[in-house]
SERO-409474 format. One record per residue (C-alpha): x, y, z; residue number from 1. Coordinates in steps of 0.02 Angstrom, whole numbers, always signed. Layout:
BEGIN
<<X, Y, Z>, NUM>
...
***
This chain:
BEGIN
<<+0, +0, +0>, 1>
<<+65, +147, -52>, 2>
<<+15, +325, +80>, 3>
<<+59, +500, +44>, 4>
<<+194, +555, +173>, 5>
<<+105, +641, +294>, 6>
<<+233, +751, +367>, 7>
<<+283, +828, +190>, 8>
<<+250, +991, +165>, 9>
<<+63, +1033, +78>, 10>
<<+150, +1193, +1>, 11>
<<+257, +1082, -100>, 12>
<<+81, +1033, -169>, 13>
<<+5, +859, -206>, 14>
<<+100, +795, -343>, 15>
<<+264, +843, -287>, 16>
<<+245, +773, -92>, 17>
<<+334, +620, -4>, 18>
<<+257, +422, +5>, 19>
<<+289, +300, +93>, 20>
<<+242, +96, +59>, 21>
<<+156, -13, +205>, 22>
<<+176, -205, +169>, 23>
<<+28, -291, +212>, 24>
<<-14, -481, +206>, 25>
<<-174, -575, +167>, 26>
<<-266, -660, +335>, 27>
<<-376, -786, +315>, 28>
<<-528, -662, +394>, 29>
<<-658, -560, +282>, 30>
<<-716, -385, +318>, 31>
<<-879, -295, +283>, 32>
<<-901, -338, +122>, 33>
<<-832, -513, +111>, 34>
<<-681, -479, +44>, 35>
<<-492, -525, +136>, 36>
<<-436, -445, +249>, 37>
<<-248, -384, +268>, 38>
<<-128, -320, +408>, 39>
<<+24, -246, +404>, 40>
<<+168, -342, +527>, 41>
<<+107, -244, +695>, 42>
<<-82, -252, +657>, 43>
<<-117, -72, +676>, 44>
<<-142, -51, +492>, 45>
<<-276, -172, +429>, 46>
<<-378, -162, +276>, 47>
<<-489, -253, +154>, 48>
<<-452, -252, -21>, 49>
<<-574, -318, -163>, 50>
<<-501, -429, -336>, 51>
<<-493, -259, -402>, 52>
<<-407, -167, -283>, 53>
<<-536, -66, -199>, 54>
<<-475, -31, -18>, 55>
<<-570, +17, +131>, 56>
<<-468, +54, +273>, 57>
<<-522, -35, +449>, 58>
<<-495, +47, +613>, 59>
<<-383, -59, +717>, 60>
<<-401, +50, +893>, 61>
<<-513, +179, +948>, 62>
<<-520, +337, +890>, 63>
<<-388, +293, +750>, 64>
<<-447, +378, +597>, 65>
<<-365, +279, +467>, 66>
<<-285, +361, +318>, 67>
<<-341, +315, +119>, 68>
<<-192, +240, +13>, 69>
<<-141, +330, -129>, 70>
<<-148, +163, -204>, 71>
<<-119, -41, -190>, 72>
<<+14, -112, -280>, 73>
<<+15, -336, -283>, 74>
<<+145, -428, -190>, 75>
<<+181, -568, -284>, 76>
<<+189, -655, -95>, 77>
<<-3, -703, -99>, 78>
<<+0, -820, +64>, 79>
<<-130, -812, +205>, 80>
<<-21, -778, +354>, 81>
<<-93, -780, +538>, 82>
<<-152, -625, +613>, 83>
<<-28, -532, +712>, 84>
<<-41, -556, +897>, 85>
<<-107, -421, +1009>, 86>
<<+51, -416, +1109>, 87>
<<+157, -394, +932>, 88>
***
């Protein structure tokens, strides 16, 4: 997943500002509308992503107002891996 770098500047405008990738991996759960559901390696970033790469962000805490990818890019690492543990 691919976010818009959140600290950079917003008078460098929108094209022109910093990103930063998230690697996320497939669980074997489904979210709100059926699709998988995937977590990045300490669980606080979790989202569901459709065949066609639709996201919707999940909240993983409360209050956490999760922020939209810029866009999803395919691992070619497709494996359903455990969820992370609560403690991780």
């Amino acid at each position: 997943m691919i976010f818009a770098d959140a600290d950079a500047s917003p008078l460098r405008g929108a094209a022109n500002r910093g990103q930063h990738s998230v690697h996320v991996a497939r669980t074997s759960t489904t979210g709100p509308g059926g699709y998988p559901i995937y977590v990045d390696s300490t669980g606080i970033i979790r989202a569901e992503i459709s065949e066609r790469g639709e996201v919707r962000m999940l909240a993983s805490g409360f209050g956490q107002k999760p922020q939209q990818p810029l866009r999803c890019v395919p691992s070619r690492d497709r494996d359903v891996r455990p969820e992370p543990s609560a403690s991780a």
